[in-house]
C-alpha positions as CSV (number, residue, x, y, z in Angstrom):
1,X,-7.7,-66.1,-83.3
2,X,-11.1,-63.9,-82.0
3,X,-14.4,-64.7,-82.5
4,X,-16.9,-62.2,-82.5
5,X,-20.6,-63.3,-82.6
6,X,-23.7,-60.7,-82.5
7,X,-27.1,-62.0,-81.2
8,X,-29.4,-59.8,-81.4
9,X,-33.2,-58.4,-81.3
10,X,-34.5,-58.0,-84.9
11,X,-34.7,-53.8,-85.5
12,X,-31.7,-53.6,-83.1
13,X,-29.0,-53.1,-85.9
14,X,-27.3,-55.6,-84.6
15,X,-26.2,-56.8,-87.9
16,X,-25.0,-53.0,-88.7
17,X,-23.1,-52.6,-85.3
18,X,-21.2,-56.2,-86.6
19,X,-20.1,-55.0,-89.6
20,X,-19.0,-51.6,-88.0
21,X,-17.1,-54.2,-85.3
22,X,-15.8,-56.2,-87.7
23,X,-14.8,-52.9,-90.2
24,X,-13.3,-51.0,-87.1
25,X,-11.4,-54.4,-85.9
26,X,-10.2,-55.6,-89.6
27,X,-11.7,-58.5,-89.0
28,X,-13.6,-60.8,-91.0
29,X,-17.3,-60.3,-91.4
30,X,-19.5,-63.3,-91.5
31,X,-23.3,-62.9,-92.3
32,X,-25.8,-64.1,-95.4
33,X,-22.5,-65.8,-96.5
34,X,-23.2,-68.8,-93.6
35,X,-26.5,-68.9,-95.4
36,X,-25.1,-69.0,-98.7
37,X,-22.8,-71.6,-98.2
38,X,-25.3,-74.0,-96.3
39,X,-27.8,-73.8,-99.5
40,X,-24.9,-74.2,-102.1
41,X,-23.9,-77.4,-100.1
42,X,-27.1,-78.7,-99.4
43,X,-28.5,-77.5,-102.8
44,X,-31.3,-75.4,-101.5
45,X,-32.6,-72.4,-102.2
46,X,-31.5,-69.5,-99.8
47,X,-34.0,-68.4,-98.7
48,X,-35.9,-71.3,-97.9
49,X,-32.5,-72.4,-95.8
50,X,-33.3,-69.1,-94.0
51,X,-36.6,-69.7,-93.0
52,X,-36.0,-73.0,-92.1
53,X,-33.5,-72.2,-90.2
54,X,-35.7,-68.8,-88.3
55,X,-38.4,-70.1,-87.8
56,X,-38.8,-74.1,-86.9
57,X,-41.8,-74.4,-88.7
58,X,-41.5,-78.1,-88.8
59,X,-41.8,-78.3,-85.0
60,X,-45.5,-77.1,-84.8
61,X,-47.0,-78.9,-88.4
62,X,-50.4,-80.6,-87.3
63,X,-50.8,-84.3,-87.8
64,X,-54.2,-83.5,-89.6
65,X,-55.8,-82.1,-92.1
66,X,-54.3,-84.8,-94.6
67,X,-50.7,-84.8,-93.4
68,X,-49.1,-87.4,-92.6
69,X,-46.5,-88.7,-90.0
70,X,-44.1,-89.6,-92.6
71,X,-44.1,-86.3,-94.6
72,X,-43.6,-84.8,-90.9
73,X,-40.3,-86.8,-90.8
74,X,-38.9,-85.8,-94.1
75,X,-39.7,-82.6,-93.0
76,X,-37.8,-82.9,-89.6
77,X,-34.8,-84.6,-91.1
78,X,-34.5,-81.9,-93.7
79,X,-34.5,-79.7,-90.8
80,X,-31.3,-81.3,-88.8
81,X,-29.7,-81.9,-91.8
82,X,-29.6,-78.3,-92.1
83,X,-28.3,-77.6,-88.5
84,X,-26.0,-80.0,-89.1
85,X,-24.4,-78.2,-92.1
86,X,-24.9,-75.0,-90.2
87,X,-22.5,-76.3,-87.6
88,X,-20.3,-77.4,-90.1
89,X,-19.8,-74.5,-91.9
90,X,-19.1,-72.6,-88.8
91,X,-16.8,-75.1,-87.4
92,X,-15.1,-74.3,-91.1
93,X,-14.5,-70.8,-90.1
94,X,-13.6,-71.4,-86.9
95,X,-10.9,-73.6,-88.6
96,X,-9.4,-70.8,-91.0
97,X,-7.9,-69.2,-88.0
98,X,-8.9,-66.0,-88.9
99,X,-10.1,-63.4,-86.6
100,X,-13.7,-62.7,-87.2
101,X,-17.5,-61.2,-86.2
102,X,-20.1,-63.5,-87.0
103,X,-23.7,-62.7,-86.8
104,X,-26.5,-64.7,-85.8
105,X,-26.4,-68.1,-86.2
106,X,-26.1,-69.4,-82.8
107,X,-22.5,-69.2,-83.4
108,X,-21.8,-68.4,-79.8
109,X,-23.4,-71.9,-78.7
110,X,-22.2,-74.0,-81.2
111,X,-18.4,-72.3,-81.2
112,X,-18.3,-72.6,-77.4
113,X,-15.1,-74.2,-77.4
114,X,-13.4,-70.9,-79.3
115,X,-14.3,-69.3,-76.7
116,X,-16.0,-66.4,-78.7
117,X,-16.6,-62.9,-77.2
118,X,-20.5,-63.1,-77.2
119,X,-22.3,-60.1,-77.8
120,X,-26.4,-59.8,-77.3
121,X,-27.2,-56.7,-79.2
122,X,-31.2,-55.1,-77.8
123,X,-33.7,-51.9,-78.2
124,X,-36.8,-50.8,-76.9
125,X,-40.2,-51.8,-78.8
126,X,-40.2,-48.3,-80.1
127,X,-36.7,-47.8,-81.6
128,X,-36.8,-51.3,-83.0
129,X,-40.1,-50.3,-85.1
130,X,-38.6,-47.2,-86.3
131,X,-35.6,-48.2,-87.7
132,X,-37.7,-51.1,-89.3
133,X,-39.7,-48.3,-90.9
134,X,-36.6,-46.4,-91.9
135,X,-35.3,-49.1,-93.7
136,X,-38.3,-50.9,-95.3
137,X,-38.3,-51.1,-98.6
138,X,-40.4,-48.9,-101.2
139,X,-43.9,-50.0,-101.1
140,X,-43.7,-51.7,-98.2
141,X,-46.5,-50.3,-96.4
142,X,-46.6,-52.2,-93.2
143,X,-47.9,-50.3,-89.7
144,X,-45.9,-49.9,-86.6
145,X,-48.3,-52.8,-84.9
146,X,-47.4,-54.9,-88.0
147,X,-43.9,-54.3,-87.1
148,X,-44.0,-55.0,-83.6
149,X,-45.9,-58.5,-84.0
150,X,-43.1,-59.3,-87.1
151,X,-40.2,-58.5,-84.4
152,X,-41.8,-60.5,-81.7
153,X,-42.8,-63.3,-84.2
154,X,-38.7,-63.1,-85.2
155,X,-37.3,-63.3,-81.8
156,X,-39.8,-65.8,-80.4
157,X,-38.3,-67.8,-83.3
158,X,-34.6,-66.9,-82.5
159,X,-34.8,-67.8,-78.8
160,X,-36.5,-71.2,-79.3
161,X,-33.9,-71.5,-81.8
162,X,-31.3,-71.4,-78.9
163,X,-33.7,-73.4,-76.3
164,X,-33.2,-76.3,-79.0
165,X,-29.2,-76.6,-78.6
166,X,-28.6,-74.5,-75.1
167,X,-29.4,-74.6,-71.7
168,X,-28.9,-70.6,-71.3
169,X,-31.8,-68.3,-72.2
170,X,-31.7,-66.0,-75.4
171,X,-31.2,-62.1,-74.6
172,X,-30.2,-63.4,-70.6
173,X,-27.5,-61.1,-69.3
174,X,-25.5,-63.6,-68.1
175,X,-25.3,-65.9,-71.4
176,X,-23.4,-63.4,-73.5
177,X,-20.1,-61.5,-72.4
178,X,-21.8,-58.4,-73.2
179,X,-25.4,-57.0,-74.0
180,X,-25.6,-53.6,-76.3
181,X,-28.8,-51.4,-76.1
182,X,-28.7,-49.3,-78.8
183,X,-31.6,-47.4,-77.9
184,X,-30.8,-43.1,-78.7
185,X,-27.0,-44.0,-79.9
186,X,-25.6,-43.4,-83.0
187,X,-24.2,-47.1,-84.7
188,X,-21.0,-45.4,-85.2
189,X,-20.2,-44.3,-81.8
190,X,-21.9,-47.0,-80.1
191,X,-19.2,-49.2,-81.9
192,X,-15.9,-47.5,-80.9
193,X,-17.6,-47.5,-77.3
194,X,-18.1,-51.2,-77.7
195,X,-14.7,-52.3,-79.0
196,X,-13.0,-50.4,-75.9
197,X,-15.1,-52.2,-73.6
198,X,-14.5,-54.8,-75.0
199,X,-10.5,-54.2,-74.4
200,X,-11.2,-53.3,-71.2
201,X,-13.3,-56.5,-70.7
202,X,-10.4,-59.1,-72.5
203,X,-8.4,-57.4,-70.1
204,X,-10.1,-58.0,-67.0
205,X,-11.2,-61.7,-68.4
206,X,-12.1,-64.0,-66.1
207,X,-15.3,-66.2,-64.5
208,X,-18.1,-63.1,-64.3
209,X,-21.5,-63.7,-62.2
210,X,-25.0,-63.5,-63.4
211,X,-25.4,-60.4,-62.0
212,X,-22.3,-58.6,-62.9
213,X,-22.8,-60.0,-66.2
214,X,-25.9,-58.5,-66.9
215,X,-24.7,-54.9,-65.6
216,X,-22.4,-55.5,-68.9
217,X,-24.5,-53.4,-70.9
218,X,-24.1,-50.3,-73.4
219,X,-26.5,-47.5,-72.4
220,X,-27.3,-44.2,-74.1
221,X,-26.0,-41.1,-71.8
């Protein structure tokens, strides 16, 4: 069995460039569905699972303004009963067996004993807000500085996300087993280019350094 899993900057496209992997691979894809499955189980809404599960809102809730410590706690333990079903349902696909891409997630901390080929998918400022704009949808009228304080809002989140269950950094070279900058490719050929290296790089498996690690990247020519 492979896993895939995609980390990735918001505006990357590093959810499209997993599907592509996962299309081009014949692998399973695994996305929203974690999501899904998380609020069926915990019977939640799915997109308050979501942003629970984004942002960490719970961690920075004042103690004032008439709340209290005990609607804190409900809050928290809502919050790790959620990360608790989140591993669980990714220890679930792990079990199938099945050879599979998952995106986001934290899957490549929490699967770390699969062994998952980790990929940290990244753009410049400027290519993240355009395809943001390309793909916004119809009356969403939101300027490129509204766009770039949403991204960095988003990936704050994500990589606090990771400080809570990892010691290695989010985006850091040398915590994934490859880091894609997608800046001036086309998804399509970035992703034949990224399932040969990764090939080449199953092939040549073995203990990688920091440095050489982070020279594992993707670049436009």
């Amino acid at each position: 069995m492979k896993i895939v899993t995609i980390s990735r900057e918001f505006g990357s496209g590093g959810r499209e460039l997993g599907r592509r992997l996962a299309d081009l691979l014949g692998f399973d894809y695994y996305d929203r569905e974690i999501i899904t499955a998380i609020a069926q189980a915990q019977g939640m809404d799915e997109g308050y699972v979501e942003k629970s599960l984004e942002d960490h809102a719970w961690q920075h809730i004042p103690l004032t303004y008439g709340r209290s410590f005990s609607s804190s706690a409900i809050m928290q333990s809502t919050q790790t009963s959620l990360l608790i079903e989140q591993k669980r349902v990714l220890d679930g696909i792990a079990k199938a067996g099945k050879d599979c891409v998952i995106v986001g997630r934290d899957a490549d901390v929490l699967l770390a004993e699969q062994k998952p080929f980790s990929i940290f998918v990244c753009a410049s400022m400027e290519a993240k807000v355009r395809r943001c704009m390309e793909r916004a949808a119809e009356g969403e009228n939101l300027t490129p500085k509204a766009l770039e304080q949403n991204i960095r809002r988003v990936d704050k989140a994500r990589a606090r996300s990771r400080e809570m269950i990892s010691d290695t950094r989010w985006g850091q070279g040398s915590s994934y087993r490859m880091t894609v900058n997608t800046t001036g490719w086309d998804l399509k050929e970035l992703t034949a280019a990224g399932v040969a290296n990764m090939e080449m790089s199953t092939a040549n498996s073995g203990p990688r350094s920091p440095k050489s690690a982070a020279r594992g990247r993707a670049m436009p020519g």
